[in-house]
C-alpha positions in Angstrom: 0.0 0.0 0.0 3.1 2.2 0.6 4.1 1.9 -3.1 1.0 2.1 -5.3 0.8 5.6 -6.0 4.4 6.0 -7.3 4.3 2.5 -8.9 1.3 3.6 -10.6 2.3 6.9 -11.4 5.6 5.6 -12.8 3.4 3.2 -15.3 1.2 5.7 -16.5 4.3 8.3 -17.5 5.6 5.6 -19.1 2.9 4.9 -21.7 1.5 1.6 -19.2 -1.9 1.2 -17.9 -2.2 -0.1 -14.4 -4.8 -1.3 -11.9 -3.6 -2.1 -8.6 -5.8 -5.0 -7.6 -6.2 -7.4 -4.5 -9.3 -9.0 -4.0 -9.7 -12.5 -4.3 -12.7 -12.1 -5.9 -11.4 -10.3 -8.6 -8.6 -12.5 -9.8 -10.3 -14.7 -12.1 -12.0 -11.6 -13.8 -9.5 -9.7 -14.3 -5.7 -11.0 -14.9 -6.8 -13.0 -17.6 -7.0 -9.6 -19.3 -3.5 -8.0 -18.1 -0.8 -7.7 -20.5 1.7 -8.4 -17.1 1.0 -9.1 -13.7 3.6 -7.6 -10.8 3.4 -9.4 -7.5 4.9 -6.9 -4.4 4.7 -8.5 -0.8 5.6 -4.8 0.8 2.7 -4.6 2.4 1.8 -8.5 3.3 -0.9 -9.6 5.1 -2.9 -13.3 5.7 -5.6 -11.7 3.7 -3.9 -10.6 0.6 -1.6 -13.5 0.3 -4.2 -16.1 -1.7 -4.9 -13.4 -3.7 -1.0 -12.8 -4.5 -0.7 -17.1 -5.3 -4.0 -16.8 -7.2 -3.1 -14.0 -9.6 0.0 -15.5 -10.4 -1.2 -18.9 -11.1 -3.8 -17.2 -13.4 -1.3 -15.6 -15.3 0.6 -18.5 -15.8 -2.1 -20.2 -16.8 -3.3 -17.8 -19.7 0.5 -17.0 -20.3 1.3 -14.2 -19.1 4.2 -13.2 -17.5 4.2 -12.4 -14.0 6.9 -10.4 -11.8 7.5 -11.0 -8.2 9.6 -8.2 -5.6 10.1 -10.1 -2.7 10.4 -7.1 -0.5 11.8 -7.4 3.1 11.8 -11.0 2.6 14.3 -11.8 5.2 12.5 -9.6 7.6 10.2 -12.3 9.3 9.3 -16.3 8.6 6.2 -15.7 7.1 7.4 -13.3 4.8 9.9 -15.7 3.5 7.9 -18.7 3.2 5.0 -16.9 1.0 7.7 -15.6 -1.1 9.2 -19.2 -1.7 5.4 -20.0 -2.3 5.6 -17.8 -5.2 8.8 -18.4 -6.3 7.6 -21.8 -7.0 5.0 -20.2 -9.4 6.8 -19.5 -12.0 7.6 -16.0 -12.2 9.4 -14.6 -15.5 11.4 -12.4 -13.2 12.7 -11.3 -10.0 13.5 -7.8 -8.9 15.0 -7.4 -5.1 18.0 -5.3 -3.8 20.7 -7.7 -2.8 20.2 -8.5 0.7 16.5 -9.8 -0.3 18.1 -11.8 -3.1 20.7 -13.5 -1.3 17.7 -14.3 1.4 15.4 -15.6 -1.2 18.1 -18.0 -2.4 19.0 -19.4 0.9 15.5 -19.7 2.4 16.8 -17.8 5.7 17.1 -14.4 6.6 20.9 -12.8 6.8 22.0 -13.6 10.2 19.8 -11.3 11.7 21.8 -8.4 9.8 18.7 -7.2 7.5 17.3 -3.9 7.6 13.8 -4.2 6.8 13.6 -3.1 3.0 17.0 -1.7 3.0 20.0 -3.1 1.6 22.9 -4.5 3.3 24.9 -5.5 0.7 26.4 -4.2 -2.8 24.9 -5.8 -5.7 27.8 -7.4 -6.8 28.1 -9.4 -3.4 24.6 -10.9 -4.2 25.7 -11.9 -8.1 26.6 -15.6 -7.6 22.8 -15.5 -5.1 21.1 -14.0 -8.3 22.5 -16.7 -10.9 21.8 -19.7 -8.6 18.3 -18.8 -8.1 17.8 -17.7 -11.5 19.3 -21.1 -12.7 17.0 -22.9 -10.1 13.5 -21.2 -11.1 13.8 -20.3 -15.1 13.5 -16.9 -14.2 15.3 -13.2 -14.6 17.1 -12.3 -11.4 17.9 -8.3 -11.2 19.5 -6.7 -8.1 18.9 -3.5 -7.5 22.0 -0.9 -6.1 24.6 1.0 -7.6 25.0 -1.0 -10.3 21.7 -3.1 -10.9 22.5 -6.6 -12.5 20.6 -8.5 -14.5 20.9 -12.3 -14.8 19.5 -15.4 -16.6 21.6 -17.8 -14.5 24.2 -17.5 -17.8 24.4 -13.6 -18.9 25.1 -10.9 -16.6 24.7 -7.6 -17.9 25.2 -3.9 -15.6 22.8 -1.2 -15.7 24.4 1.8 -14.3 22.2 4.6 -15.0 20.9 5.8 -11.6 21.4 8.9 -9.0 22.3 7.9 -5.1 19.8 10.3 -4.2 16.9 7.6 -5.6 17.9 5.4 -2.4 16.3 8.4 -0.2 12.6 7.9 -1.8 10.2 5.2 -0.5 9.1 3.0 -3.3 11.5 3.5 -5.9 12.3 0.1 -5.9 8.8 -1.4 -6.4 8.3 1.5 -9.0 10.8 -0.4 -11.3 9.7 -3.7 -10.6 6.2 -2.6 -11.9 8.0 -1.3 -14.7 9.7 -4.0 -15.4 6.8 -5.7 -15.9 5.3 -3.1 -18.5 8.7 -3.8 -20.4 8.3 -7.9 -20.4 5.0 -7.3 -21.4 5.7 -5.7 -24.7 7.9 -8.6 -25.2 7.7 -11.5 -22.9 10.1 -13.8 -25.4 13.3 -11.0 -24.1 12.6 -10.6 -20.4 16.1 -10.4 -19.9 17.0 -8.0 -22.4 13.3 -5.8 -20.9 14.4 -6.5 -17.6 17.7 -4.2 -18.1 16.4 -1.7 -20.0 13.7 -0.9 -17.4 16.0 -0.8 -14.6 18.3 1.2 -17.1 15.3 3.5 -18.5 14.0 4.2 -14.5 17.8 5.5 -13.8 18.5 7.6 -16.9 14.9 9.2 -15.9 16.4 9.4 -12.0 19.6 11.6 -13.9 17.9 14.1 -15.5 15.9 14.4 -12.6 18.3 15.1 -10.6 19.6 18.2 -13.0 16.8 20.3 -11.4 15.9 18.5 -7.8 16.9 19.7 -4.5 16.4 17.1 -2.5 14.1 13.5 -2.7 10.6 15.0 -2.9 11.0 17.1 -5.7 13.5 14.3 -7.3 10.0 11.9 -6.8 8.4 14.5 -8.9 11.3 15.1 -11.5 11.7 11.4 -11.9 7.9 11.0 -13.4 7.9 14.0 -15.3 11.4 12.6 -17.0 9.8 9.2 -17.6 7.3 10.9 -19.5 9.7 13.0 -21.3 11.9 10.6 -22.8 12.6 10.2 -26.3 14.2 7.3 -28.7 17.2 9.9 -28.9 18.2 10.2 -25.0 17.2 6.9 -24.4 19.7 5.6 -27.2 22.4 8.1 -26.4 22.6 7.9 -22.8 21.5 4.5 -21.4 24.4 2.2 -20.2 24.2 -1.2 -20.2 27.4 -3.4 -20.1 28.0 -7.4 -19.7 29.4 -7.9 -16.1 32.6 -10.4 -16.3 
């Protein structure tokens, strides 16, 4: 619930049209009819969960692929064990900073070091995490930090487009997860090659935000209006993506 309205927002500059939806009762309706389905445990509850296992097994089902953050998953038991539930559901990618992916791929939270949704790891300290778990579920791994990497168990690539000052705004990390999935959705057969480009898109919009911010709320608001404002010409000119030896 913290998320939605930036996750939205972020969609809608970005050409996507979302719905953020979580009644059980709804599920069968309605993700048949969704070009991507983005699963985000920030907010988990008893309640909600079903609803989470029953979208993505509807959108498996009608094929369709289906994004999972597994936010704060190290943070308590039954955190963890819904997001191995949904791991097993066959999710086309995976999004989490690195402490959440090196959780999710050991099944146990990080010596009691986590923070909650904060990171306490560099990306590339969670790179061999990210390939073993991408290996184990047929899935895209990303980790988000100051370089996000990308990974289908095989190819790394870097996205290092990005501002520090991104890490001082709540949601920024389920806004790109959702936008991942607006990028699969367009083409669900290149995941991995989406998959970067959001996370590479989302930064370049966070660095010319940054041109005119003074400080994280007014970056919040830069960072939309930039995602609306792109064009084919910054995009090409100034994204950076690299393979990661």
């Amino acid at each position: 619930m913290v998320s939605m309205d930036l996750m939205a927002n972020t969609l809608l500059a970005s050409g996507a049209s979302p719905a953020m939806v979580h009644a059980a009762e709804e599920v069968g309706d309605f993700t048949p009819r969704v070009d991507a389905l983005c699963v985000n445990v920030g907010t988990l509850s008893p309640e909600w969960l079903p609803s989470m296992k029953s979208a993505a097994e509807v959108a498996v089902g009608a094929g369709k692929p289906w994004v999972l953050d597994p936010v704060a998953v190290a943070a308590s038991g039954f955190r963890m064990s819904a997001c191995r539930d949904l791991l097993g559901l066959a999710p086309a990618v995976v999004r989490g900073n690195a402490s959440e992916i090196i959780a999710l791929a050991s099944s146990h939270s990080i010596g009691g070091t986590h923070k909650g949704t904060d990171s306490t790891h560099a990306s590339m300290d969670a790179l061999e995490a990210a390939k073993t778990l991408a290996r184990a579920n047929c899935a895209i791994v990303a980790v988000s930090g100051a370089v996000n990497l990308i990974t289908d168990g095989d190819r790394v690539v870097g996205a290092h487009n990005g501002v520090p000052m991104m890490q001082k705004i709540t949601a920024t990390g389920c806004a790109v997860t959702a936008l991942i999935a607006a990028f699969v959705a367009v083409d669900p057969s290149h995941a991995f090659e989406a998959t970067a480009s959001a996370l590479a898109v989302f930064g370049l919009a966070g660095e010319l935000g940054m041109e005119t911010a003074k400080g994280p709320a007014s970056l919040r608001m830069n960072l939309i209006d930039s995602l609306h404002g792109l064009d084919e010409s910054i995009v090409v000119s100034r994204v950076k993506i690299a393979p990661v030896p």
